[in-house]
ZAMI-454823 format. One line per 10 residues: their letters; for each residue x negated, y negated, z negated of N, C-alpha, C, CB. Coordinates in Angstrom, 3 decimals, decimal comma. Glycine has a CB too. Layout:
<rs>
A) X:Y:Z:X:Y:Z:X:Y:Z:X:Y:Z  ...
</rs>
This chain:
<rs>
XXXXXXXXXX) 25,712:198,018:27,658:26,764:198,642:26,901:27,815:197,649:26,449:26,191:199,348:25,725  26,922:196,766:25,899:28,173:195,433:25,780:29,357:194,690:26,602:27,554:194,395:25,647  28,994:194,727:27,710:29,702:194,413:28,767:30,691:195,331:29,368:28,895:194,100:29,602  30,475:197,271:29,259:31,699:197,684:29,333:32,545:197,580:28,588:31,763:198,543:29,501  32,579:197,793:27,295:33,412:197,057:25,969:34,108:196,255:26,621:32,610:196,219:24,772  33,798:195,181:26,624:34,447:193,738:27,232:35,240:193,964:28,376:33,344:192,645:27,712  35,111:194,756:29,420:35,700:194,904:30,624:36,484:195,856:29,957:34,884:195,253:31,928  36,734:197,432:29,922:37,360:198,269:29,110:38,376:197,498:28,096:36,307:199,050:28,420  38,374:196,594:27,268:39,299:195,753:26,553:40,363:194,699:27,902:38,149:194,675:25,372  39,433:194,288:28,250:39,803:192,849:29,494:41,011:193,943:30,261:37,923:192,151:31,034
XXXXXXXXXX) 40,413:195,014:31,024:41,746:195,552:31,934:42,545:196,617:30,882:41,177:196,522:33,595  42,583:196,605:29,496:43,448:196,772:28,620:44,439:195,761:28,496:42,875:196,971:27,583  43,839:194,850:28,374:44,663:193,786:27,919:46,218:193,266:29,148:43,391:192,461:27,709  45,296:193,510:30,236:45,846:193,270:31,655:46,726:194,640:32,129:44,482:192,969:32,768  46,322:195,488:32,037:47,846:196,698:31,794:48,692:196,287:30,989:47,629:198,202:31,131  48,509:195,770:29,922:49,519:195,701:28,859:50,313:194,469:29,362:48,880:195,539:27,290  49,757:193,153:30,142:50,290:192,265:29,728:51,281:192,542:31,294:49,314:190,886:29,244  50,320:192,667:32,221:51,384:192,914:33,551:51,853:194,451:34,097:50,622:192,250:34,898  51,484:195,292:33,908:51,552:196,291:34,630:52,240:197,428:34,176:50,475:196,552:34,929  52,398:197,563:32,653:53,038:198,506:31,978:54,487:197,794:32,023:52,363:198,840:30,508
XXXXXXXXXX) 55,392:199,291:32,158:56,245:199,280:32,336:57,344:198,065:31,058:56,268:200,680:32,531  56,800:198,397:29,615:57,007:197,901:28,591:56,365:196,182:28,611:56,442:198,928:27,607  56,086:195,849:29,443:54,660:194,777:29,374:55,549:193,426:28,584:53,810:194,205:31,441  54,556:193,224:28,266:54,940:191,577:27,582:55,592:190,764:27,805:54,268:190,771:27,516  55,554:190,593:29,069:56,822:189,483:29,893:57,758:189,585:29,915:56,972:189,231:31,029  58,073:191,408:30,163:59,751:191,781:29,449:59,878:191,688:28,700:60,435:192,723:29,331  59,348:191,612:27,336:59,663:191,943:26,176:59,726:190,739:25,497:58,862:192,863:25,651  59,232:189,606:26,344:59,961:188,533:25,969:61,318:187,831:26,184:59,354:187,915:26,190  61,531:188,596:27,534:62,563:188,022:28,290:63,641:189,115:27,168:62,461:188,256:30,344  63,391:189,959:27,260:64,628:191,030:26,415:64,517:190,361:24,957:64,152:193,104:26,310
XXXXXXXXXX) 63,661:189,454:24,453:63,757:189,228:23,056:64,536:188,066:23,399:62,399:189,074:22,114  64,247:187,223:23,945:65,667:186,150:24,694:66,712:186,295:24,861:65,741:185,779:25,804  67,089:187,506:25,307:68,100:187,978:26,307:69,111:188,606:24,668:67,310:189,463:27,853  68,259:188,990:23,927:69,125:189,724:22,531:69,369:188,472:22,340:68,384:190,717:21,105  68,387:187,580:21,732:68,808:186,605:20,848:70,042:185,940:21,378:67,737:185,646:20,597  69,778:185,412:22,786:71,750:184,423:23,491:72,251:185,474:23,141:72,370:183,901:25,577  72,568:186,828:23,328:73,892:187,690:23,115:74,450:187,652:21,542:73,547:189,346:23,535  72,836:187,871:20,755:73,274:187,718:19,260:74,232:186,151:18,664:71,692:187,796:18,419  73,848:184,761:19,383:74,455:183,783:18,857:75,912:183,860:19,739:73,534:182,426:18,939  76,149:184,315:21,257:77,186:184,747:21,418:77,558:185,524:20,574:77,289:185,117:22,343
XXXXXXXXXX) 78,063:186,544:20,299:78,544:187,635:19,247:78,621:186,934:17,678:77,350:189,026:19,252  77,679:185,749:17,706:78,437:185,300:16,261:79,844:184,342:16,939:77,122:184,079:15,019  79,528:183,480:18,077:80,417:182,495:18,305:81,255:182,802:18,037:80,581:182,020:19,219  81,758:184,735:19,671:83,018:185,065:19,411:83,874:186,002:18,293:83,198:185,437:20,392  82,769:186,548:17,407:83,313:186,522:16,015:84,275:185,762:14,951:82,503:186,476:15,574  83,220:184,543:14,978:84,061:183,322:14,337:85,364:182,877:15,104:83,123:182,007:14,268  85,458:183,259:16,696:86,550:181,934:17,225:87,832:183,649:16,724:86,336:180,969:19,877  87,306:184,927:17,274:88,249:185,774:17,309:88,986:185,911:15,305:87,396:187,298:18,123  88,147:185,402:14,347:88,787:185,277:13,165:89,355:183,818:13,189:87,838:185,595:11,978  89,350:182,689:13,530:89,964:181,339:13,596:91,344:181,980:14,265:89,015:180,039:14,587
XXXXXXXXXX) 91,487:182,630:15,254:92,650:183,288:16,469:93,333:184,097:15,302:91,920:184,499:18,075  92,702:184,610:14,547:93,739:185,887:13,696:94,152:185,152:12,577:92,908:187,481:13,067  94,081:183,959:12,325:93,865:183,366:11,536:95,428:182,458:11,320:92,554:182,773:11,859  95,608:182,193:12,779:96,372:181,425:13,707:97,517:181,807:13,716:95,975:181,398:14,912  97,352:183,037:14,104:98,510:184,067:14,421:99,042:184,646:13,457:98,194:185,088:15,193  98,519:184,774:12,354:98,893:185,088:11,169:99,943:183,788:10,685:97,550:185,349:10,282  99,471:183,023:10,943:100,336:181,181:10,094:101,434:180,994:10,962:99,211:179,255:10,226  101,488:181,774:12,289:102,122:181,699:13,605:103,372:182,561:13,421:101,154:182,217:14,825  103,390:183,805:12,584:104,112:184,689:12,532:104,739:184,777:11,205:103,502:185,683:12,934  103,796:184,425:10,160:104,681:183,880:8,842:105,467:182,610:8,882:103,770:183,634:7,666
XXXXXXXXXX) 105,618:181,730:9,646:105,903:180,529:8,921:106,469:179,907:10,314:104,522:179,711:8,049  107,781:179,822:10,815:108,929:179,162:12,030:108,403:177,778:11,688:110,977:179,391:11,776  108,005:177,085:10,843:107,712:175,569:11,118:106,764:175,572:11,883:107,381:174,686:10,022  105,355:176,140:11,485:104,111:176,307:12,588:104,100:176,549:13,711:103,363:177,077:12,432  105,650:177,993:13,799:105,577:178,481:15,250:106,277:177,260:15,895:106,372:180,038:15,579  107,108:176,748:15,414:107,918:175,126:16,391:107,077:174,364:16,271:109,381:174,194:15,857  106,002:173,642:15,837:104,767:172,394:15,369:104,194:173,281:16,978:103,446:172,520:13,178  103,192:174,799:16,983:102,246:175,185:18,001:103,292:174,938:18,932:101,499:176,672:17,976  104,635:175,057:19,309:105,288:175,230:20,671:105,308:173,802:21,305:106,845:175,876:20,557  105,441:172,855:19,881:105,508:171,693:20,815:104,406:171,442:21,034:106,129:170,561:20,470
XXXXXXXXXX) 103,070:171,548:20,396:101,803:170,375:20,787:101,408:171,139:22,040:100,266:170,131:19,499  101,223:172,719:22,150:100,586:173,535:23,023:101,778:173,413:24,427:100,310:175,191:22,238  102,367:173,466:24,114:103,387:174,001:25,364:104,511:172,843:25,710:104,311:175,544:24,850  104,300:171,614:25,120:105,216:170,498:25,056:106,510:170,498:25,331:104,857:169,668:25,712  106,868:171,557:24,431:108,317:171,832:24,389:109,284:170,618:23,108:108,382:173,704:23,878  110,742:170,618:23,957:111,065:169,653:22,769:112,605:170,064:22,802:110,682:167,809:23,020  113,203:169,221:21,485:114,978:169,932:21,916:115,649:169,318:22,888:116,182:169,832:20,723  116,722:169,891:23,515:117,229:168,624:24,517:117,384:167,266:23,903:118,678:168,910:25,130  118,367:166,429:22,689:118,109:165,550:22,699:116,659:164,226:22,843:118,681:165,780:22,084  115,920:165,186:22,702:114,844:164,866:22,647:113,318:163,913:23,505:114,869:165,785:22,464
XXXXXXXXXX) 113,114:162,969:23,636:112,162:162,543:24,462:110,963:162,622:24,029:112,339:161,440:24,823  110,093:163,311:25,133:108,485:163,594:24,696:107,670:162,809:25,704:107,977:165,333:24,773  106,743:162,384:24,793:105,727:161,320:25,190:104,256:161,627:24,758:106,142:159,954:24,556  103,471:162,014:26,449:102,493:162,473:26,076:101,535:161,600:26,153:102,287:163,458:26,576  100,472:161,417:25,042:99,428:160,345:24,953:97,957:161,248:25,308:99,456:159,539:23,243  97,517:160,482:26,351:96,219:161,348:26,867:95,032:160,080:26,730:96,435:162,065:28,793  94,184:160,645:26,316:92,423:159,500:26,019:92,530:159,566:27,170:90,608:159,976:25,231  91,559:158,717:27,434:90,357:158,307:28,438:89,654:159,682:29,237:89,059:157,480:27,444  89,330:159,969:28,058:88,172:161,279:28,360:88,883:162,728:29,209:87,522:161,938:26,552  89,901:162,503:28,562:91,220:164,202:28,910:91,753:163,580:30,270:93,154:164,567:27,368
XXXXXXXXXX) 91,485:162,193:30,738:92,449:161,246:31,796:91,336:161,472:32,821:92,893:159,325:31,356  90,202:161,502:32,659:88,868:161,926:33,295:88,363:163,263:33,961:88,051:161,775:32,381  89,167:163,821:33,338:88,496:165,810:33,068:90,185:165,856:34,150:88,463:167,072:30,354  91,392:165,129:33,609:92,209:166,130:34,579:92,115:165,604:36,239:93,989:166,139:34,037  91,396:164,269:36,528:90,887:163,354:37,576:90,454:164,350:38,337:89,819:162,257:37,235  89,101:165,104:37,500:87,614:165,783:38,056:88,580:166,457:38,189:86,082:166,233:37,334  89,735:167,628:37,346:90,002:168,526:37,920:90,579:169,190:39,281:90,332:168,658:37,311  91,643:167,916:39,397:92,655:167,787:40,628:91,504:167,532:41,746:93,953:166,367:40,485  90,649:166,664:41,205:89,753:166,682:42,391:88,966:167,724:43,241:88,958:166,029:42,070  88,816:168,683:42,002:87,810:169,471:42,678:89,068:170,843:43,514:86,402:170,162:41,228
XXXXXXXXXX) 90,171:170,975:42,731:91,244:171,817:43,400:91,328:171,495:44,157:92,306:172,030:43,128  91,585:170,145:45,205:91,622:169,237:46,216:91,114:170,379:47,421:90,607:167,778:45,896  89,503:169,875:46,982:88,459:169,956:47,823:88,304:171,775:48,003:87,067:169,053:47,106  89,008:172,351:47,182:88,750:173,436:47,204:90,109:174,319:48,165:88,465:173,737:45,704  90,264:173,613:48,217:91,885:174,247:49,524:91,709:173,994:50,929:93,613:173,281:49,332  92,219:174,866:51,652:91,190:174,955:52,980:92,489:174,123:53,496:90,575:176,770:53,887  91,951:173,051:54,535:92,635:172,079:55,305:93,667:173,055:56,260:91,486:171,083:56,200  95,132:172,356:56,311:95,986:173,095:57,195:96,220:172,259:57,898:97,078:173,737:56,801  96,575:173,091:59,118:96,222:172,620:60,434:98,113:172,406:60,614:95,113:173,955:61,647  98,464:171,763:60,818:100,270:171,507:61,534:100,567:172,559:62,765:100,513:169,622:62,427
XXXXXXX) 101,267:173,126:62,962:101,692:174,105:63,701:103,051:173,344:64,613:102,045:175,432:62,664  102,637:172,934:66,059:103,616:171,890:66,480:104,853:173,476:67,787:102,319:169,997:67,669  105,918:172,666:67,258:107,007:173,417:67,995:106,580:174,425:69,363:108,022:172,247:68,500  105,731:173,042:69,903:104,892:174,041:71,686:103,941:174,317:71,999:104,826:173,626:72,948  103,739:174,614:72,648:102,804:175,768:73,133:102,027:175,512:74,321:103,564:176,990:73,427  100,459:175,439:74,232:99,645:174,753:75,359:99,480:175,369:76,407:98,450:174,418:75,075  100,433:176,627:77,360:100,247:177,276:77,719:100,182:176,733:79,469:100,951:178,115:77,061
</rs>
């Protein structure tokens, strides 16, 4: 008698953990799967109030909107000479970038006046 107990529990345990539809393994992966969406959904909370935040200081106040035009968009008046200072690191990232645009454009072939006919 003891031993069906034990078996009766054992392939309980084993429906539950693999075979049911609800089983454990999903329900970890879906408790994962909430949690990244939940710390997403705080991120873009916070960045979408920093943005309204922005736009608000952007739309009250012509000094801010000329300060964002020049740093973002390196706009300047005509008399004006602009001089852009880039780190190391931003001198690196636009390197990798051009590089990888490079590699990512399909080789053209020259198209010569004649014809191999």
């Amino acid at each position: 008698m003891k031993n069906r107990y034990v078996l009766t529990i054992l392939i309980f345990l084993v429906w539950l953990i693999l075979l049911d539809p609800n089983n454990l393994i999903s329900r970890v992966r879906e408790i994962q799967t909430r949690n990244r969406l939940e710390r997403e959904k705080e991120y873009y909370m916070s960045r979408i109030e920093e943005d309204r935040r922005k736009l608000n200081e952007l739309r009250t106040s012509n000094e801010n909107l000329e300060k964002y035009a020049r740093e973002q968009y390196h706009m300047k008046k005509p008399d004006e000479d602009l001089f852009i200072i880039v780190t190391p690191e931003e001198e690196r990232r636009i390197r990798r970038d051009r590089k990888v645009s490079e590699t990512a454009k399909p080789a053209r072939k020259r198209a010569s006046g004649k014809s191999k006919d």
